[in-house]
C-alpha positions in Angstrom: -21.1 9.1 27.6 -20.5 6.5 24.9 -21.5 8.4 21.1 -21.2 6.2 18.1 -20.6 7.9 15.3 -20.4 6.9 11.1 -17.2 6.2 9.6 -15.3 4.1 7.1 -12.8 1.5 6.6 -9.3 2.7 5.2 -8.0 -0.7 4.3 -6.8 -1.2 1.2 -9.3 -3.7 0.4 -12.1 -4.7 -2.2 -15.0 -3.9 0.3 -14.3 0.0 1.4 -17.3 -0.5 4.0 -19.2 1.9 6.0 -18.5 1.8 10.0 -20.4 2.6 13.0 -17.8 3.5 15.4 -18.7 3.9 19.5 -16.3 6.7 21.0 -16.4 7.6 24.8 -13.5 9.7 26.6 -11.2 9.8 23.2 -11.2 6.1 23.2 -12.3 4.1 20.6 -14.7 1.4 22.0 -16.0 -0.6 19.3 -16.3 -0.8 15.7 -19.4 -2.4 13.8 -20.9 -1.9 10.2 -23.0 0.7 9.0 -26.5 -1.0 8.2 -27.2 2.2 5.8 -24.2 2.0 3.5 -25.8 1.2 0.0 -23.1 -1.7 -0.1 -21.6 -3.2 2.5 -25.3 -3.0 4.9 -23.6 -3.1 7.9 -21.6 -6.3 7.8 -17.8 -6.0 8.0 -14.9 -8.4 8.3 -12.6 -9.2 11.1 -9.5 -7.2 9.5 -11.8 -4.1 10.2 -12.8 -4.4 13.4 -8.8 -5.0 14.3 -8.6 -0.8 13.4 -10.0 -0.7 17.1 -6.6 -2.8 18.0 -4.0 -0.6 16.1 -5.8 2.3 17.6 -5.4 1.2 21.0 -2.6 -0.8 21.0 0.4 0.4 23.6 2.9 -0.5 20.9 1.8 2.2 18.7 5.0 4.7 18.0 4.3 7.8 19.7 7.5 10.2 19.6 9.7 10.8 16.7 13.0 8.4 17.2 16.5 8.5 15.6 19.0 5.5 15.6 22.1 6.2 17.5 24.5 3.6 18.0 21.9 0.9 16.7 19.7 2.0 19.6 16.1 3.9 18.7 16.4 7.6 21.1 13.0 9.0 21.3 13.8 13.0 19.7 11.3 16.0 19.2 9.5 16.7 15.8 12.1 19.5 15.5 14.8 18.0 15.5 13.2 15.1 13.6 12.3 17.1 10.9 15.1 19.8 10.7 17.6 16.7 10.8 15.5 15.3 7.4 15.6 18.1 6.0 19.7 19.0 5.7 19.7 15.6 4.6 17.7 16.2 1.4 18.9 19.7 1.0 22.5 18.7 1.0 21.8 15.2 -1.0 19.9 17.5 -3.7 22.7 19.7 -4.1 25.3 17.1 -4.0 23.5 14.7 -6.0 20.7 15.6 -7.4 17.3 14.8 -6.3 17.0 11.7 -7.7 19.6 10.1 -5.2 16.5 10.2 -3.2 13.7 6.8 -3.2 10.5 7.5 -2.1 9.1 3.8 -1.8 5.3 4.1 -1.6 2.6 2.0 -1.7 -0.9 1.4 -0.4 -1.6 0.3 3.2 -5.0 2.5 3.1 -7.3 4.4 0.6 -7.2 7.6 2.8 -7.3 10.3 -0.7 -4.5 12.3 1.1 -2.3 9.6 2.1 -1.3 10.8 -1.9 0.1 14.2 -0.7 3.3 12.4 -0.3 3.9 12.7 -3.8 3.5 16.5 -3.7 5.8 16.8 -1.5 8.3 14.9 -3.5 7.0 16.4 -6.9 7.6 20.0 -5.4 11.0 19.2 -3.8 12.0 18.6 -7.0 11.0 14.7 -8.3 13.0 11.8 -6.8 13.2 8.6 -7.8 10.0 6.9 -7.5 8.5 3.4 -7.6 6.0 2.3 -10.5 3.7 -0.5 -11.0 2.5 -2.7 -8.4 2.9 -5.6 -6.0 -0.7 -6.5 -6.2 -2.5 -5.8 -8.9 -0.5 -4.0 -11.9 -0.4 -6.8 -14.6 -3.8 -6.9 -14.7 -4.2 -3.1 -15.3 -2.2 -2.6 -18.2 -3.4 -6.0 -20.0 -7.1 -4.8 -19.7 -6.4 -1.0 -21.1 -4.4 -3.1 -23.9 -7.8 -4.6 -24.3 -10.4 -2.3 -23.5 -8.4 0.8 -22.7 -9.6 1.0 -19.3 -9.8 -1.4 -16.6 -13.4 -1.5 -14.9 -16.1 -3.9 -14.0 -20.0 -4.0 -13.6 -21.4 -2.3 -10.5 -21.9 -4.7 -7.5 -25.6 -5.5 -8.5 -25.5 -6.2 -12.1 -24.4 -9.5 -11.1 -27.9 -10.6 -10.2 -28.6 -10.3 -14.5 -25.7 -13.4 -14.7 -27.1 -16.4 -16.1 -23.7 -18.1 -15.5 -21.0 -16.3 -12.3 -17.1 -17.7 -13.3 -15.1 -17.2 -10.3 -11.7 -17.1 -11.4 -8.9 -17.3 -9.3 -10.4 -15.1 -6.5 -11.3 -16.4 -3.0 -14.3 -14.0 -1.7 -15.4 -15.2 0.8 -11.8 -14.2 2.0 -11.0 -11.0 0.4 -14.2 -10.0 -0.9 -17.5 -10.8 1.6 -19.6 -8.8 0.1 -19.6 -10.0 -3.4 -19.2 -13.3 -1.9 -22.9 -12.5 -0.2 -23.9 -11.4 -3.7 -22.6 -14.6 -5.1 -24.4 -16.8 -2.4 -27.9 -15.1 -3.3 -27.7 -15.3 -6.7 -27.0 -19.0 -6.7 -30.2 -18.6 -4.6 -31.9 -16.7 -7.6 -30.8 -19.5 -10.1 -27.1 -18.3 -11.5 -24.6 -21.6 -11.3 -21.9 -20.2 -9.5 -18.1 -21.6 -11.1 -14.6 -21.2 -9.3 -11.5 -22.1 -11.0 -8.8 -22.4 -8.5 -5.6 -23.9 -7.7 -6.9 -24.4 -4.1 -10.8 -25.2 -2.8 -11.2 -22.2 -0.6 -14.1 -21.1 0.9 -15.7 -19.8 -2.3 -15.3 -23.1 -4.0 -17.5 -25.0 -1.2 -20.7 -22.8 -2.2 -20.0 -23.0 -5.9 -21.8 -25.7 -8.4 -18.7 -26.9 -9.6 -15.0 -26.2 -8.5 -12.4 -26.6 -11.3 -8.6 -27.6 -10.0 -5.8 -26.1 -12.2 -2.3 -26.0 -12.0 -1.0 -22.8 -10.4 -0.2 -20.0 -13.4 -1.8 -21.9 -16.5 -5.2 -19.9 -16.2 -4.6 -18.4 -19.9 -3.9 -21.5 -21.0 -7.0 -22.8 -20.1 -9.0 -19.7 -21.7 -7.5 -20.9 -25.0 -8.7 -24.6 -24.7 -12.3 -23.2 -23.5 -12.1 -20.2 -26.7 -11.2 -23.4 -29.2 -14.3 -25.3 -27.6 -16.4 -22.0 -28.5 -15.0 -21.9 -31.9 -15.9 -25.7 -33.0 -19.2 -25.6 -31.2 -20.5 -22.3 -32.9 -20.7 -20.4 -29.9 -18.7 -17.0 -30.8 -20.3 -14.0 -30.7 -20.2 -13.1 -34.4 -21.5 -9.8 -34.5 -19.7 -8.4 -31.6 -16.4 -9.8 -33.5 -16.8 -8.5 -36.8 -18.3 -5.3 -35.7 -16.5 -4.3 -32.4 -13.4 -5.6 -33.1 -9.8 -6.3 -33.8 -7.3 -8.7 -34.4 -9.6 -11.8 -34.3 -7.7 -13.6 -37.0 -4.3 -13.2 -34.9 -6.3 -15.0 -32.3 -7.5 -17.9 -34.2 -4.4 -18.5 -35.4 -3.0 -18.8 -32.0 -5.4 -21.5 -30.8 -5.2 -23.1 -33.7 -1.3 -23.8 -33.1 -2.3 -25.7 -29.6 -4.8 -29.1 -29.3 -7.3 -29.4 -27.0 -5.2 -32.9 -25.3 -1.9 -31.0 -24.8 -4.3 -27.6 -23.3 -5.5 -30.8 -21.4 -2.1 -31.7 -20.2 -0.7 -28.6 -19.5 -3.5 -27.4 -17.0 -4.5 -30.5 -15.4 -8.1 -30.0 -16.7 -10.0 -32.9 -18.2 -11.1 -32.1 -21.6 -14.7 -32.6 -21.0 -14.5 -30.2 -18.2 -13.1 -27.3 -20.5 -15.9 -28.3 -23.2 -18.6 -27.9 -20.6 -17.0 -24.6 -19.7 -17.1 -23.5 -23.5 -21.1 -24.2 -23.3 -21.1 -22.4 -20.0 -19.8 -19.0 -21.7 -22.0 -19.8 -24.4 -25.3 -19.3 -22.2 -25.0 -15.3 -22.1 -24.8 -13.8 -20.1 -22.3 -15.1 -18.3 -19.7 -12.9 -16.0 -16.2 -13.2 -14.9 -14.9 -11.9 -11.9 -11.1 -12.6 -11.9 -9.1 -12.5 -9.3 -5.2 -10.6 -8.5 -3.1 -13.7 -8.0 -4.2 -14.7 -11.5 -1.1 -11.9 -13.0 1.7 -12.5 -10.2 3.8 -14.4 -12.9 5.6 -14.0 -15.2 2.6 -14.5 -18.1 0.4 -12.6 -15.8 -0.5 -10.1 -18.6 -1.3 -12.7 -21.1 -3.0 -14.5 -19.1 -5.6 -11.6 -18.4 -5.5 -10.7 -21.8 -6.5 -14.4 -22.8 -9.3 -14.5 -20.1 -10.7 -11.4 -21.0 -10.6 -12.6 -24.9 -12.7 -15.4 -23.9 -14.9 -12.9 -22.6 -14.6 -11.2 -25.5 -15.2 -14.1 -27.9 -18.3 -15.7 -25.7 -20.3 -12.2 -26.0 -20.1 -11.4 -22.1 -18.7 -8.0 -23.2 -21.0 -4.5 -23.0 -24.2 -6.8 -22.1 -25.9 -6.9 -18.0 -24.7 -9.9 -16.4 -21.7 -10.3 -18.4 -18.2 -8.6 -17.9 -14.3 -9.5 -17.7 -14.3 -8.0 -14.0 -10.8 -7.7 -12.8 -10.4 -3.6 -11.4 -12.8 -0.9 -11.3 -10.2 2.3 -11.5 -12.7 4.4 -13.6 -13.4 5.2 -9.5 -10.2 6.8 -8.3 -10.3 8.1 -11.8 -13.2 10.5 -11.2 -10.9 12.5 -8.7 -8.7 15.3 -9.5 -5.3 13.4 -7.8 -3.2 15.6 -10.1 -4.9 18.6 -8.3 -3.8 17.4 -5.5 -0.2 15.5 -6.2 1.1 18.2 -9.0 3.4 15.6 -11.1 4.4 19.3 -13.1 6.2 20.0 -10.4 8.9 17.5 -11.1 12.0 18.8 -12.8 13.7 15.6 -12.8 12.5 12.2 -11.8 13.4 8.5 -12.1 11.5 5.1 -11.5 12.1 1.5 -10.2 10.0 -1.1 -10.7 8.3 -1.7 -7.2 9.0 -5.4 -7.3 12.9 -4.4 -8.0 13.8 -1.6 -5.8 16.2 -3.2 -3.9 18.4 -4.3 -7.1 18.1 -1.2 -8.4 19.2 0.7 -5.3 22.1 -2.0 -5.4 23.2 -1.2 -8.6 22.3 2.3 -9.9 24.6 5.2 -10.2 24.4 8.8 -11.8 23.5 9.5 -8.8 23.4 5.9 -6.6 20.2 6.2 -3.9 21.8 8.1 -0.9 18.2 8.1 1.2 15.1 5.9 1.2 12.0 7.5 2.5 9.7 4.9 2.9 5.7 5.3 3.2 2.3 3.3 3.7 4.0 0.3 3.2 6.5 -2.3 4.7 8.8 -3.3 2.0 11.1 -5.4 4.4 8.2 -7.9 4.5 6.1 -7.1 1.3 8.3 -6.8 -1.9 9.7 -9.6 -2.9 13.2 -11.4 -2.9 13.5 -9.8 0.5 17.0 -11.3 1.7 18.2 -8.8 -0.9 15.9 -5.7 -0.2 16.9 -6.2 3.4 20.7 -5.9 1.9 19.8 -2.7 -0.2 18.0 -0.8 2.6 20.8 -1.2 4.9 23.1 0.2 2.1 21.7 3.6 2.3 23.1 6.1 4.6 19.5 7.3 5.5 16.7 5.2 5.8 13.1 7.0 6.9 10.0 5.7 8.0 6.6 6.8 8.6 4.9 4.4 10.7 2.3 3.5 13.0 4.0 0.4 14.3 7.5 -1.1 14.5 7.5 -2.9 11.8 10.1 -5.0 10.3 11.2 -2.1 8.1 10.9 0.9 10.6 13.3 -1.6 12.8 15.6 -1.0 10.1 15.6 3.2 9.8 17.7 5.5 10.8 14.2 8.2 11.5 10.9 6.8 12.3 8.2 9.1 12.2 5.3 8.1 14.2 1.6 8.9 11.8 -1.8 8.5 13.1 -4.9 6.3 12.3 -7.6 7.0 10.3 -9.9 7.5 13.3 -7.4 10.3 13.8 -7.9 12.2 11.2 -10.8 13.4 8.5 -10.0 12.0 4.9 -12.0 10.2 2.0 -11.9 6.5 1.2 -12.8 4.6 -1.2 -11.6 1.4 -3.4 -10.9 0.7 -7.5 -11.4 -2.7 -7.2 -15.2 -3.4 -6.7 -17.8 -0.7 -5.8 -18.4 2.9 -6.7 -19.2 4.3 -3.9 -16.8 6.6 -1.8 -16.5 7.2 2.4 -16.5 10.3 4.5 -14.2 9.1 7.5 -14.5 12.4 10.0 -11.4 12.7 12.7 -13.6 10.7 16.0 -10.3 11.1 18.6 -6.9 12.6 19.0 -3.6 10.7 18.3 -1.8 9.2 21.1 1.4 11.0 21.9 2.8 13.1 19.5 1.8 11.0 16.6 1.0 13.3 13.7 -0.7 12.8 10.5 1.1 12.5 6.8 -0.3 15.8 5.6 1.2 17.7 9.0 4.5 16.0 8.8 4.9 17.1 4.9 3.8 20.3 5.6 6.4 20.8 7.6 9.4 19.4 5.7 7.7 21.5 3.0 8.2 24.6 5.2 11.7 23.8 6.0 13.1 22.9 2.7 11.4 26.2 1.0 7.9 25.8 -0.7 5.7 25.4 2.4 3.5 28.0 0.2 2.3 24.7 -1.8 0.8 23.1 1.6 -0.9 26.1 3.0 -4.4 24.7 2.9 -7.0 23.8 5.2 -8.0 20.2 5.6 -11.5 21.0 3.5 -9.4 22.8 1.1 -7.4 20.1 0.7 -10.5 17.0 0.1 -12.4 19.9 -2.4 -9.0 20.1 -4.5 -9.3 16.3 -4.8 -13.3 16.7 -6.0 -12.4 19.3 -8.4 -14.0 17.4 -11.6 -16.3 15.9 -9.8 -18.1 19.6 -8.7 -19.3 20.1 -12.0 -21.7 17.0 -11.6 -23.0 18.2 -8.1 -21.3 16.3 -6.3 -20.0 18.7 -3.3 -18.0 18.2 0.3 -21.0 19.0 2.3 -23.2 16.3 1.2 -20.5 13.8 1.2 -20.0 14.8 5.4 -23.7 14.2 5.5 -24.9 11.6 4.5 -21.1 10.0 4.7 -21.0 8.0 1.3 -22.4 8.9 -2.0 -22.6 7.3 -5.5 -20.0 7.9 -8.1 -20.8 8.9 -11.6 -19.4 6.1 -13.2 -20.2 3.7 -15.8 -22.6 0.9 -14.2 -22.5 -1.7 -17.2 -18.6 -1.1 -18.6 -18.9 -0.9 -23.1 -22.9 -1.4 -23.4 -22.2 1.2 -26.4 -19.8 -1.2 -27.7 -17.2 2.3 -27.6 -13.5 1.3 -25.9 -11.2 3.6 -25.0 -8.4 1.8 -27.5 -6.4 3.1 -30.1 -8.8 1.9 -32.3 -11.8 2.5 -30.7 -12.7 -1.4 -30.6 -11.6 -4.2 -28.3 -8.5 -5.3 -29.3 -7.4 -9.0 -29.7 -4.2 -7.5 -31.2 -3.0 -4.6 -29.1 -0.1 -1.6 -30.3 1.3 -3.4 -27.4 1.8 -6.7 -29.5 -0.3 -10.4 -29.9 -1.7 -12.8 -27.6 0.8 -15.7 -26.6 0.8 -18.9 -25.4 2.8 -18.0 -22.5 3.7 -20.0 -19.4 5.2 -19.1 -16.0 8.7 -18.8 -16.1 8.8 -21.2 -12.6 7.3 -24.7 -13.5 7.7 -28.0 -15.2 6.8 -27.2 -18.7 9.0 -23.9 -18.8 12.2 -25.0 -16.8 12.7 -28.8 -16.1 15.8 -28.6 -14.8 14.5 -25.9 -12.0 10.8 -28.5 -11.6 13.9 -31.2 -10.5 15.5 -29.7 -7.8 12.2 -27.4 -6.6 8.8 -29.7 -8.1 6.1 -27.8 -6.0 4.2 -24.7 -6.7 4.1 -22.2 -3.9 1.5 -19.3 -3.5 1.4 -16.6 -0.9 -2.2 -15.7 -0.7 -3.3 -12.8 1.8 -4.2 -13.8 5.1 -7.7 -14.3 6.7 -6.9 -11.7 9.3 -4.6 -9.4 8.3 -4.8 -7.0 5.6 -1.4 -7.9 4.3 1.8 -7.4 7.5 -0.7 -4.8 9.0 -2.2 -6.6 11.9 0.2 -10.3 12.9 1.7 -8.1 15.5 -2.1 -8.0 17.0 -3.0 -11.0 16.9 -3.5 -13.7 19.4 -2.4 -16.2 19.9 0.1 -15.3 18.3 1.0 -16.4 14.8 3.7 -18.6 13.5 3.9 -19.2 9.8 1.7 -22.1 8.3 2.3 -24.5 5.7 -0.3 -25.5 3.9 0.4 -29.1 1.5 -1.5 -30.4 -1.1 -2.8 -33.5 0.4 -0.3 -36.1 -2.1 2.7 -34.0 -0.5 1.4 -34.7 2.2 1.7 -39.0 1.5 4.5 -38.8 -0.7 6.5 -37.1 2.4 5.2 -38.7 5.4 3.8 -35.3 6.0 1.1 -35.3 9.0 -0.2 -31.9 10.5 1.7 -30.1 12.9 5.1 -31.6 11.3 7.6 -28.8 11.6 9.2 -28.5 7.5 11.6 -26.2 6.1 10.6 -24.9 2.9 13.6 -23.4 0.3 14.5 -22.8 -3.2 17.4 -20.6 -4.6 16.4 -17.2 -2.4 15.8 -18.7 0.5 14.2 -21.0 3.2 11.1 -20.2 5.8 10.3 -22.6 8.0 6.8 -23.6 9.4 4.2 -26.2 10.6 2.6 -28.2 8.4 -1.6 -27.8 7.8 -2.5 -30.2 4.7 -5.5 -28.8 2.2 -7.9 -31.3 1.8 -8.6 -30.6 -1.4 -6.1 -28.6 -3.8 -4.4 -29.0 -6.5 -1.7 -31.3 -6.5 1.9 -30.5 -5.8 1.0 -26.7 -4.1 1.8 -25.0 -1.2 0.2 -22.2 0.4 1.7 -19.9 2.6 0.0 -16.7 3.6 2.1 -13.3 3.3 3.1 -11.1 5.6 3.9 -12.2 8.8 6.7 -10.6 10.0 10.5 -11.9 10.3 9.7 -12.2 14.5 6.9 -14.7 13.5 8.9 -16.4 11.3 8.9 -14.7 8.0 8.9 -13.1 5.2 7.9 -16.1 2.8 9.1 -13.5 0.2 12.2 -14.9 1.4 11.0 -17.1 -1.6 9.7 -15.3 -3.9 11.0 -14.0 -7.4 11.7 -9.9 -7.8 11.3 -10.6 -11.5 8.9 -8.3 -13.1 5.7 -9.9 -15.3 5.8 -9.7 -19.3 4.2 -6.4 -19.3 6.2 -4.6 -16.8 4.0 -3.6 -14.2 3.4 -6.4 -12.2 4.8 -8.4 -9.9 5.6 -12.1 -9.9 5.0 -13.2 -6.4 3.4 -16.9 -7.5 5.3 -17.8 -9.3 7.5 -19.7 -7.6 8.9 -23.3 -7.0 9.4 -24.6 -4.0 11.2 -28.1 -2.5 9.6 -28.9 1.3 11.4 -31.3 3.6 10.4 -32.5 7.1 12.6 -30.6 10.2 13.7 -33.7 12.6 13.9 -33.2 16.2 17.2 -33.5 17.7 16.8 -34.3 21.0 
């Protein structure tokens, strides 16, 4: 008999939404929303219900394999694992543990997906990557700013007079703040998106402002100088609360408002009506990721979020520079569980930059990649040369559900289960507080085995197994350790499957940041705000805008969260190239033109889709399809790191496009 039973999304995703999951003969049937989770009320995406796919899906791995010969031999778990293990006993006593690269990143929010890092802390610290593909710019430019990083709870958006979408497509990434948005435009908010490209979120907004791709901070100075002349600064926030104001004013002062105006492709009167916008309080931003993937990515958050800052929007309801909310996965005790004390010796690459750096570092060169939740063949960036530095290895590993374009590449793939697989918490930093009990529902196929089991036993073999003798619910309580104190226990969680985190619901109401200096800080330990551009486009490189004059992005796809699902879908995908609509007459473009798109990394190929209405001279295509499909399209894309170190530069990118003729 069918049982349907609650759950929760793993994806690594804004939503984190409550599931009602139908099981019936260890088969997962179907998977819907939970109508009682506080946020998410039962509606869920597409991406989500696919989890029923990867469950089911006969191409899941399902027995350890080894490379021999280039050919994939299916092999048992012991020899699997006692294999791996000579390999980094003898490479840690040869060459020190740091010869090994643990590349990690975040294909779910399962909390113990994290116990990777014990491992690796309590082997002895390797060399691990830092920052982030996604998101990491951001982070660091708001704790310059605010010391911390979080946003307004879901709901306090209904107190905004005025929404500014910034750079953020919801209704794709985000449905349930995009619900939010669409009823309060229904309550009276004007809704505002400022985007490169009119998405989905742009069609329900009052007004839609074009801009050209990587000039958003830019643009935040033009709208702070408009602030300034009109008298709309927030005087008594900026003499009181904080810092560095006059550093800012002399900044805007070194730019006009016509050459703002020329830079960004947005008509003056446009960014004076935007100044009068921030200046009806409250008024609340809610930023989007691609905003930081260049190379001014941290100054251009820090700009936005001294607009913010400037207009009054900061510490009041309805107001808010919402970019991350990490004050969540900071309420859990994730040194508990990952014990960095552990490390005696340890060394990082920059995420975006692994592959050079395994190219080119020595004392000791990387002998063994160990890669986990992620797919770095498709996902980091400049990926004709990460494809060269993983082969360069003599041991590539891979823990995996599918083959993806890097397990093709390993030496060991290690076959891991799904979330409905196994019990684990979920939750997400970027927009609610709330966190998910996902209870175990079936058994893995095969001899699929979860993270935790497989580290355990590495951990057994190579000495300290002590470290991982715990049971699964000893495990989830050591990562609620802080939070016990406030009564907030295992049990309940697993009964009433989501509960409320004690967090703060309206960010610096007491006008108290987590700075140096106690205030918000204009100017940072870190340094000033800049008048940065993008290292990729006409006004910071001419020569490069000659040979490559279009802007490329590489937003995520509609139905995929990131390379996780294209081997699912059907029909099945082929990369598409979405064209500004004057590409599009300027080249004789029409759709379903085949065009090769290149620049100095390399060239994708794809058919043409042309955008309606965009900005002119970009190019869209979405990231992650896999090289069988077609791709990467970070074939493309820059490894460079963004001016704060922590971020990625994924958009910013030029791009030449030429139609493919058929030679028949």
């Amino acid at each position: 008999m069918a049982e349907i039973h609650r759950s929760a999304c793993p994806l690594n995703c804004w939503d984190n939404c409550g599931f009602l999951v139908t099981v019936e003969n260890e088969k997962i049937l179907k998977i819907e929303g939970d109508p009682s989770h506080p946020i998410t009320k039962g509606n869920i995406c597409g991406r989500g219900r696919m989890l029923e796919w990867r469950t089911n899906s006969p191409e899941r791995l399902v027995y350890p394999l080894k490379k021999v010969n280039g050919v994939f031999k299916q092999i048992s778990w012991n020899q699997a694992l006692d294999e791996i293990a000579v390999k980094l006993r003898e490479i840690k006593e040869e060459c020190g543990s740091t010869a090994i690269l643990h590349s990690h990143d975040y294909a779910n929010n399962g909390i113990l997906k994290n116990v990777d890092q014990r491992f690796f802390n309590c082997y002895g610290g390797v060399t691990e990557v830092v920052g982030s593909l996604c998101w990491g710019s951001g982070i660091e430019a708001q704790k310059w700013d605010f010391g911390n990083a979080i946003s307004h709870e879901p709901d306090d958006i209904f107190n905004s007079r005025n929404i500014i979408v910034w750079g953020r497509n919801a209704a794709r990434t985000n449905m349930h703040f995009y619900q939010k948005l669409v009823e309060a435009k229904k309550r009276g908010a004007k809704v505002y998106v400022i985007d490169p490209i009119f998405n989905a979120t742009a069609k329900m907004a009052d007004e839609y402002i074009s801009i050209l791709p990587g000039m958003d901070g830019i643009l935040a100075v033009g709208i702070m100088k408009e602030i300034v002349r009109l008298g709309l600064k927030d005087r008594n926030f900026i003499q009181h609360f904080t810092i560095g104001y006059e550093d800012l004013v002399q900044l805007i002062s070194t730019i006009s408002l016509e050459e703002i105006s020329e830079i960004t492709e947005v008509p003056i009167d446009v960014i004076s009506r935007l100044a009068k916008v921030y200046g009806e309080r409250p008024t609340s931003t809610f930023m989007g990721l691609g905003l930081q993937r260049y190379e001014n990515g941290g100054n251009t958050i820090r700009l936005i979020d001294a607009l913010v800052a400037v207009s009054g929007n900061i510490g009041i309801p309805g107001g808010g520079a919402n970019y991350a909310n990490i004050q969540v996965g900071q309420s859990f005790s994730l040194e508990e569980l990952t014990l960095p004390n552990r490390r005696e010796n340890y060394r990082q690459f920059p995420i975006m930059k692994q592959a050079e750096e395994v190219l080119k570092t020595t004392n000791p060169g990387i002998q063994m990649i160990i890669v986990t939740c992620g797919n770095p063949l498709t996902q980091v960036p400049d990926s004709n040369v990460v494809k060269e530095a993983f082969s360069s290895v003599s041991t590539l590993v891979v823990v995996e559900q599918f083959m993806t374009d890097t397990a093709k590449m390993a030496d060991y793939v290690l076959p891991t289960v799904t979330s409905f697989e196994e019990e684990d918490l979920y939750y997400s930093s970027m927009y609610h507080h709330y966190v998910n009990y996902g209870p175990k529902l079936v058994d893995p196929p095969g001899e699929a085995k979860s993270d935790l089991w497989i580290w355990t036993q590495l951990a057994n073999r190579l000495g300290f197994g002590e470290d991982f003798h715990y049971t699964r619910d000893q495990w989830l309580k050591m990562c609620l350790k802080t939070l016990e104190e406030k009564g907030f226990i295992l049990e309940k969680l697993k009964e009433q499957y989501t509960l409320d985190l004690p967090i703060k619901k309206v960010p610096w109401d007491n006008q108290k940041f987590q700075t140096p200096s106690g205030k918000y800080e204009f100017t940072s330990n870190q340094g000033k705000l800049k008048l940065s551009l993008p290292a990729e486009s006409k006004w910071s490189n001419k020569e490069l805008f000659k040979k490559y004059p279009y802007s490329l992005l590489t937003i995520h796809p509609l139905r995929s969260n990131h390379s996780q699902n294209y081997h699912l879908l059907q029909p099945e995908p082929f990369v598409k190239v979405e064209v500004a609509q004057n590409i599009a007459e300027r080249l004789n473009l029409n759709e379903g033109d085949e065009v090769r798109v290149w620049n100095d990394r390399g060239d994708i190929t794809g058919i043409v889709y042309i955008m309606k209405k965009s900005h002119s001279n970009t190019i869209n295509i979405d990231e992650g399809i896999w090289r069988k499909f077609g791709g990467s399209v970070n074939s493309l894309t820059s490894s460079k790191q963004s001016d704060n170190g922590l971020g990625s530069t994924l958009y910013d990118c030029l791009v030449n496009i030429k139609k493919q003729m058929n030679c028949r």
